[in-house]
N, CA, C and O atoms as a GROMACS GRO file, in nm:
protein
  336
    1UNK      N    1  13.712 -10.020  29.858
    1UNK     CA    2  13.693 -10.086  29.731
    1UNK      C    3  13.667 -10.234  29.753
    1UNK      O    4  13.682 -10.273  29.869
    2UNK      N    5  13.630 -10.323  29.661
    2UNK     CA    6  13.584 -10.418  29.663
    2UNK      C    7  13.718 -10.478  29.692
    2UNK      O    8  13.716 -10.557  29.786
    3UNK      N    9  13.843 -10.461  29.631
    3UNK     CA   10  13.952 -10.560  29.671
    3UNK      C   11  14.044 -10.499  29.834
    3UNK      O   12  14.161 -10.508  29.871
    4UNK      N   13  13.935 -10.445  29.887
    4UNK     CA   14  13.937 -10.437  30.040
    4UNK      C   15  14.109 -10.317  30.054
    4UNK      O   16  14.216 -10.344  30.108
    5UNK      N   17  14.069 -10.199  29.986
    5UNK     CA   18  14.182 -10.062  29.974
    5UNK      C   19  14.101  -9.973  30.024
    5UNK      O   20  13.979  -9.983  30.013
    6UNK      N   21  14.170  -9.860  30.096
    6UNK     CA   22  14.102  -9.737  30.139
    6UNK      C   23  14.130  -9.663  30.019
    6UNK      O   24  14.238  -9.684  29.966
    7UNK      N   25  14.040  -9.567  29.960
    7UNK     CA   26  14.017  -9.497  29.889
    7UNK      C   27  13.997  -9.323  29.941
    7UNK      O   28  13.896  -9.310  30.010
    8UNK      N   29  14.069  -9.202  29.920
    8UNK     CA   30  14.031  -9.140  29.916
    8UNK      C   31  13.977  -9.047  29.773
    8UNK      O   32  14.033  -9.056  29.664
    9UNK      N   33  13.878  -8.973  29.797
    9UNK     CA   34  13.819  -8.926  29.661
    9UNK      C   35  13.836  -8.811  29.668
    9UNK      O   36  13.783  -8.788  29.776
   10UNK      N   37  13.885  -8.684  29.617
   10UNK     CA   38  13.869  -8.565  29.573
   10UNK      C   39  13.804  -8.566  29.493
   10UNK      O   40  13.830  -8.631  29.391
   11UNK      N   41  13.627  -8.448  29.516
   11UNK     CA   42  13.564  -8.472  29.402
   11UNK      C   43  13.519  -8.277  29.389
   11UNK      O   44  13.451  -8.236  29.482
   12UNK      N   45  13.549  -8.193  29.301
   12UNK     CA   46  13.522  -8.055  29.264
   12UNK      C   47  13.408  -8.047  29.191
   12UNK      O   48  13.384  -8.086  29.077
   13UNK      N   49  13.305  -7.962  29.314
   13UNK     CA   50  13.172  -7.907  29.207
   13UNK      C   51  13.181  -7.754  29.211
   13UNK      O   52  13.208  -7.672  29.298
   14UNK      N   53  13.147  -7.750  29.076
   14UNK     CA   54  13.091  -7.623  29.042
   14UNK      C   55  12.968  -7.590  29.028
   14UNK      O   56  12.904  -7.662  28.951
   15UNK      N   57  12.896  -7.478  29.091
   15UNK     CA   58  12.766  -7.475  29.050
   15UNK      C   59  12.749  -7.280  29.062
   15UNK      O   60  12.832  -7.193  29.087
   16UNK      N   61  12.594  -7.274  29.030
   16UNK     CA   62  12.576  -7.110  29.018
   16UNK      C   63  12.413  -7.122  29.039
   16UNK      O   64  12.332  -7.213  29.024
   17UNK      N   65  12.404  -6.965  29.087
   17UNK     CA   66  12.257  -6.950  29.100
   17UNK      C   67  12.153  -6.946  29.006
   17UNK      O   68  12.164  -6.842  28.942
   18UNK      N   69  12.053  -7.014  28.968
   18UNK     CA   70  11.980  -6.961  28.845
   18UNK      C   71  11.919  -6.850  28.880
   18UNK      O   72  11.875  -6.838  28.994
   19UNK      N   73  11.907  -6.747  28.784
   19UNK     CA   74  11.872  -6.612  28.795
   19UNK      C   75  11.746  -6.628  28.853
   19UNK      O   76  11.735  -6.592  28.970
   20UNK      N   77  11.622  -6.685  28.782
   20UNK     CA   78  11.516  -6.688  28.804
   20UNK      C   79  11.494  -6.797  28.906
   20UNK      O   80  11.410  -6.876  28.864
   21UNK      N   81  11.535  -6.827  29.013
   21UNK     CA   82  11.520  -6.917  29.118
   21UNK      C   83  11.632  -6.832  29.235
   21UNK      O   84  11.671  -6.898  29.331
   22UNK      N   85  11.661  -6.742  29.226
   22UNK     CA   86  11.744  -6.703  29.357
   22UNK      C   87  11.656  -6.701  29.468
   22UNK      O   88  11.721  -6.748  29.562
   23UNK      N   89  11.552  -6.673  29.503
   23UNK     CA   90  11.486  -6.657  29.627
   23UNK      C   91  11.500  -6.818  29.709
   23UNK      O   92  11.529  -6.830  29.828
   24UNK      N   93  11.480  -6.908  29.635
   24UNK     CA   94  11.479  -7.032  29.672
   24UNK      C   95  11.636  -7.086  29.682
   24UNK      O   96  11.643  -7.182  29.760
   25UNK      N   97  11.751  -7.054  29.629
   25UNK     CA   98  11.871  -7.061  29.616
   25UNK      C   99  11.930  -6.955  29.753
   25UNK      O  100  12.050  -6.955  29.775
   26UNK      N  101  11.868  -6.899  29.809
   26UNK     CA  102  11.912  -6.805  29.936
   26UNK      C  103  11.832  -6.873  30.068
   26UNK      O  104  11.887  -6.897  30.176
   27UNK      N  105  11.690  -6.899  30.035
   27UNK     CA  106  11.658  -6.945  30.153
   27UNK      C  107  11.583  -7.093  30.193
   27UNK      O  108  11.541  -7.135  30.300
   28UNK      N  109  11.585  -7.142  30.081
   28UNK     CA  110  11.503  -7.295  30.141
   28UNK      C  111  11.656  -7.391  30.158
   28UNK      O  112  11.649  -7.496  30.222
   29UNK      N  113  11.790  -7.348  30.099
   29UNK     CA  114  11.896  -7.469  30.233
   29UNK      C  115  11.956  -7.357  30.343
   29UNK      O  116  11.951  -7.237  30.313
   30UNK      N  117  12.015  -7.400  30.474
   30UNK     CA  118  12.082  -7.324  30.560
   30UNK      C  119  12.219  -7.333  30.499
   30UNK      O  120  12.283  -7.227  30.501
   31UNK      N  121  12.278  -7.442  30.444
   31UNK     CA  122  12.432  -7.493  30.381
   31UNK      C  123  12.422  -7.543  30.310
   31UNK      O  124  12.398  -7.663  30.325
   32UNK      N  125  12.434  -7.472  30.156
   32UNK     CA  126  12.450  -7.522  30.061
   32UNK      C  127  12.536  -7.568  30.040
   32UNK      O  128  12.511  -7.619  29.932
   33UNK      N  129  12.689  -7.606  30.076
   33UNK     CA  130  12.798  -7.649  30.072
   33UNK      C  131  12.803  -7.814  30.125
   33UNK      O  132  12.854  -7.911  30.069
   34UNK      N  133  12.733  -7.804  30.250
   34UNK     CA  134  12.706  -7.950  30.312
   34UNK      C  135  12.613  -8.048  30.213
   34UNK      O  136  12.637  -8.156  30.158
   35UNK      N  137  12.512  -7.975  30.216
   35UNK     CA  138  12.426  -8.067  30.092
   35UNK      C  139  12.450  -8.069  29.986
   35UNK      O  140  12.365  -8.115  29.910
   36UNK      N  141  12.560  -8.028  29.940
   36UNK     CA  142  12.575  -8.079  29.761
   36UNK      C  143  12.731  -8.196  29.854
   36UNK      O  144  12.754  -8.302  29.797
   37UNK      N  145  12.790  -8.172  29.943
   37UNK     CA  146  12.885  -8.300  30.013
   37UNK      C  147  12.792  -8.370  30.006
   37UNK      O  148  12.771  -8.423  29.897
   38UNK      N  149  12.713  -8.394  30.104
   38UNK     CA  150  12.602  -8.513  30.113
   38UNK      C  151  12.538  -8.577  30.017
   38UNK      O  152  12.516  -8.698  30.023
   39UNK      N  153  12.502  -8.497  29.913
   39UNK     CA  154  12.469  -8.566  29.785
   39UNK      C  155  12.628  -8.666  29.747
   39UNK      O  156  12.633  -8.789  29.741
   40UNK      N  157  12.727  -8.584  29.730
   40UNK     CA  158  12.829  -8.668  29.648
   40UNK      C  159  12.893  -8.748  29.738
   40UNK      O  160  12.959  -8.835  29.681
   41UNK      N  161  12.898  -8.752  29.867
   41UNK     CA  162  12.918  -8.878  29.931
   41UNK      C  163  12.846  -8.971  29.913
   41UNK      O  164  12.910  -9.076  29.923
   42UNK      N  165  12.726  -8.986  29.888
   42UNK     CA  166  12.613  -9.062  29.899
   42UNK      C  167  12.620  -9.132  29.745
   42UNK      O  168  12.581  -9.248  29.736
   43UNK      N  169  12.652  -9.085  29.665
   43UNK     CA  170  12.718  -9.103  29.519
   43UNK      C  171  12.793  -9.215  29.518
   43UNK      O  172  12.758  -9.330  29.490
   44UNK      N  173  12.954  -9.153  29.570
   44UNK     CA  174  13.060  -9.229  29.581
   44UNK      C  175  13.022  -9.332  29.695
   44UNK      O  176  13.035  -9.451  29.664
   45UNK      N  177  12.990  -9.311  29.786
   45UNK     CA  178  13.009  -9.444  29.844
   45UNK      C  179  12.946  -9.572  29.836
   45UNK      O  180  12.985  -9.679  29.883
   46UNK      N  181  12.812  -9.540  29.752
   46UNK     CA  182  12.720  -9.657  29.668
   46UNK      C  183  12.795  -9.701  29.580
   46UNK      O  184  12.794  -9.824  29.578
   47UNK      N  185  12.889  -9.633  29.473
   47UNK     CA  186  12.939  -9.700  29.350
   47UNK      C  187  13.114  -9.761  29.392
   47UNK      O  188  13.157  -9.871  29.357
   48UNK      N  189  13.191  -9.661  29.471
   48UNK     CA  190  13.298  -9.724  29.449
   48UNK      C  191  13.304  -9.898  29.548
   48UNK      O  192  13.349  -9.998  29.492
   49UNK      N  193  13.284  -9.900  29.605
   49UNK     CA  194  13.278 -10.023  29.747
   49UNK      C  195  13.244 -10.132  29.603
   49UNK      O  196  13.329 -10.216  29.570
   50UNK      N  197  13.147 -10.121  29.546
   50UNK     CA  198  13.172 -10.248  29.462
   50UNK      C  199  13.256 -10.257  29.326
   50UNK      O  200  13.246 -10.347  29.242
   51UNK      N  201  13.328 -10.163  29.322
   51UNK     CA  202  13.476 -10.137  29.213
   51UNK      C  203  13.630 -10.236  29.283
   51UNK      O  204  13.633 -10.258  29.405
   52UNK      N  205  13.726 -10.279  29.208
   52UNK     CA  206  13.843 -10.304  29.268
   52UNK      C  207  13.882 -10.143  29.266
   52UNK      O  208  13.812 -10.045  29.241
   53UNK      N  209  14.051 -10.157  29.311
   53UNK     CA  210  14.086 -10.006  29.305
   53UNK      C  211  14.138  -9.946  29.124
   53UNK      O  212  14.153  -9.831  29.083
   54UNK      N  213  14.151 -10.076  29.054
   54UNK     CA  214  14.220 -10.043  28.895
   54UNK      C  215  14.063  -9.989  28.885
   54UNK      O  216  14.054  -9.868  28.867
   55UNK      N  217  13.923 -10.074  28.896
   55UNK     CA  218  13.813 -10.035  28.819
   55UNK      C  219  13.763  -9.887  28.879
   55UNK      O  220  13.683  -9.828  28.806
   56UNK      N  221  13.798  -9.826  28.992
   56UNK     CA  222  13.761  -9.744  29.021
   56UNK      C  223  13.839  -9.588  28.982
   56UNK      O  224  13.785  -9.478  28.994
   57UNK      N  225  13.965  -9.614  28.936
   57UNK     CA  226  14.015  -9.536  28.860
   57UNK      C  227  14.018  -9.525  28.651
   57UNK      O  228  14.068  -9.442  28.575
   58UNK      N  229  13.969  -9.603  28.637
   58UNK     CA  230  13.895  -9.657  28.511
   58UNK      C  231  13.749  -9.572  28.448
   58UNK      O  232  13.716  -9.524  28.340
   59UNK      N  233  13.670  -9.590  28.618
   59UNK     CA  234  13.532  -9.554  28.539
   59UNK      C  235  13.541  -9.442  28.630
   59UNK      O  236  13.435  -9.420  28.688
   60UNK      N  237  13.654  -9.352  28.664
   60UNK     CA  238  13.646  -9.267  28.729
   60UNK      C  239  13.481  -9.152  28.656
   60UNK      O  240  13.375  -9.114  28.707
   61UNK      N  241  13.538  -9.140  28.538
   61UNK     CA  242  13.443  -9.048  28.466
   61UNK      C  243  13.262  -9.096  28.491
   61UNK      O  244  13.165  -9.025  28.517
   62UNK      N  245  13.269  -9.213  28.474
   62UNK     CA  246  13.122  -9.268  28.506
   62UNK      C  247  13.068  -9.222  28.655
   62UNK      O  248  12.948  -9.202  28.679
   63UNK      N  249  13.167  -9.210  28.746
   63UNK     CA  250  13.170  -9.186  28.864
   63UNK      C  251  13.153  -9.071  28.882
   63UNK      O  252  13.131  -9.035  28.998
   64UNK      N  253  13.156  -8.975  28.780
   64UNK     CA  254  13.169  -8.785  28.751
   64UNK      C  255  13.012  -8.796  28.718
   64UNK      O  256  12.917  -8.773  28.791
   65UNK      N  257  13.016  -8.846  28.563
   65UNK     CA  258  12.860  -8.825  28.560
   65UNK      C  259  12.720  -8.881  28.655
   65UNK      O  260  12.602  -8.851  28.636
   66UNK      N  261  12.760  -8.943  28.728
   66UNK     CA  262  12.642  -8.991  28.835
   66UNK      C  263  12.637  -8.908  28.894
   66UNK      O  264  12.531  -8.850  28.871
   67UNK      N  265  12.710  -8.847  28.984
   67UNK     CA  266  12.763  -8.739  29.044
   67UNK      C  267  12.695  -8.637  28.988
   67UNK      O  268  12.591  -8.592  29.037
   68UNK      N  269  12.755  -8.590  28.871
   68UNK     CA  270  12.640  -8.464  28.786
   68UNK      C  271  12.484  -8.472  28.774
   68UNK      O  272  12.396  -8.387  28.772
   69UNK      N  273  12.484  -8.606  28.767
   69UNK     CA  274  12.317  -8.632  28.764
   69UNK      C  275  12.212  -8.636  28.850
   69UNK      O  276  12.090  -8.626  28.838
   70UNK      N  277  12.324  -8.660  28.982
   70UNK     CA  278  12.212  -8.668  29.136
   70UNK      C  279  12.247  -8.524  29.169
   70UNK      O  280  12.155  -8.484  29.240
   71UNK      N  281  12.329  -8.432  29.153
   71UNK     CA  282  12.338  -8.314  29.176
   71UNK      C  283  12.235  -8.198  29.108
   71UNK      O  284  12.183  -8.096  29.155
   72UNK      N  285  12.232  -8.271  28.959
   72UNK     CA  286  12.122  -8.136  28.886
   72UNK      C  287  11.998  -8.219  28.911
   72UNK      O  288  11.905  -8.152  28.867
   73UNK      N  289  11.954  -8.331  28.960
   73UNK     CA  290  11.814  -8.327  28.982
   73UNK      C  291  11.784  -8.280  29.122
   73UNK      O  292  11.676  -8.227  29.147
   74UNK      N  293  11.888  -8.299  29.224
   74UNK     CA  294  11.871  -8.238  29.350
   74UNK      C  295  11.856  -8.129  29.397
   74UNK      O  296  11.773  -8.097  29.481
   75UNK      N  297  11.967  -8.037  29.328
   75UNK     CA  298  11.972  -7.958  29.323
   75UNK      C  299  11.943  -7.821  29.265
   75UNK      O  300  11.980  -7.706  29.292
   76UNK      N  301  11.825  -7.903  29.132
   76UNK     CA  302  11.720  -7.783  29.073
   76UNK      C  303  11.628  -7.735  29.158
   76UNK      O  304  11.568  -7.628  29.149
   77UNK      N  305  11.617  -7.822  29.249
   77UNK     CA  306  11.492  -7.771  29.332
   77UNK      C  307  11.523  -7.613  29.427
   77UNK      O  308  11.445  -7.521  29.448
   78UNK      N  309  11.638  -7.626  29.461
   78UNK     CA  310  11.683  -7.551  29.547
   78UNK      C  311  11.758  -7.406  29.484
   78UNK      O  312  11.799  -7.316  29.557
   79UNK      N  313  11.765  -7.405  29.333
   79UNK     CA  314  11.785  -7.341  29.264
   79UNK      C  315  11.865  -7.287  29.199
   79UNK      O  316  11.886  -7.172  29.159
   80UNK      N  317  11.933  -7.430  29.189
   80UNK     CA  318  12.092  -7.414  29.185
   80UNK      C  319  12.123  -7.485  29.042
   80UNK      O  320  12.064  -7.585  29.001
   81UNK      N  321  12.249  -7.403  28.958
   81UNK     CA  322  12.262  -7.538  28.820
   81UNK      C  323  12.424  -7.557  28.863
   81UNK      O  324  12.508  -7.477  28.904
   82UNK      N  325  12.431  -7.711  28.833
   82UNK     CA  326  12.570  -7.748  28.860
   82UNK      C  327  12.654  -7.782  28.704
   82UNK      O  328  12.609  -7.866  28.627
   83UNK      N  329  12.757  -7.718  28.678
   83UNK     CA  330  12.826  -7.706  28.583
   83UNK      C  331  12.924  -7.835  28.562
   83UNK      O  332  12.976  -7.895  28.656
   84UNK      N  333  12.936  -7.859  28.472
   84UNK     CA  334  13.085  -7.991  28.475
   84UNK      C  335  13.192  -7.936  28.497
   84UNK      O  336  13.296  -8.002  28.503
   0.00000   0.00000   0.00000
């Protein structure tokens, strides 16, 4: 965090196959599990570093929906919908 705290984040996604995209949801990732991590690391670690630790439990939720947002544009491709 910006006022120089280690932070750990627990962050839970849910997601499901779209019916009409399974072929692409089975074979264009090897780990789908790693790349939706990689997306939400890549999330969190752009936004919280410039939060103190009060503001980062504050806009926790803002921190959810970014999160939701780099996930369903990323992750439409691959054929996946991510749920809140």
């Amino acid at each position: 965090t910006k006022d120089n705290v280690f932070v750990t984040c627990r962050v839970a996604v849910q997601q499901s196959v779209r019916p009409e995209n399974a072929y692409d949801a089975m074979y264009k990732l090897a780990n789908v599990h790693e790349q939706i991590e990689s997306y939400v690391s890549d999330v969190v670690r752009s936004s919280v570093p410039h939060m103190t630790l009060d503001e980062s439990f504050e806009k926790k939720d803002d921190i959810s929906e970014a999160v939701q947002k780099k996930l369903e544009t990323e992750m439409t491709t691959y054929g996946f919908q991510i749920h809140k």
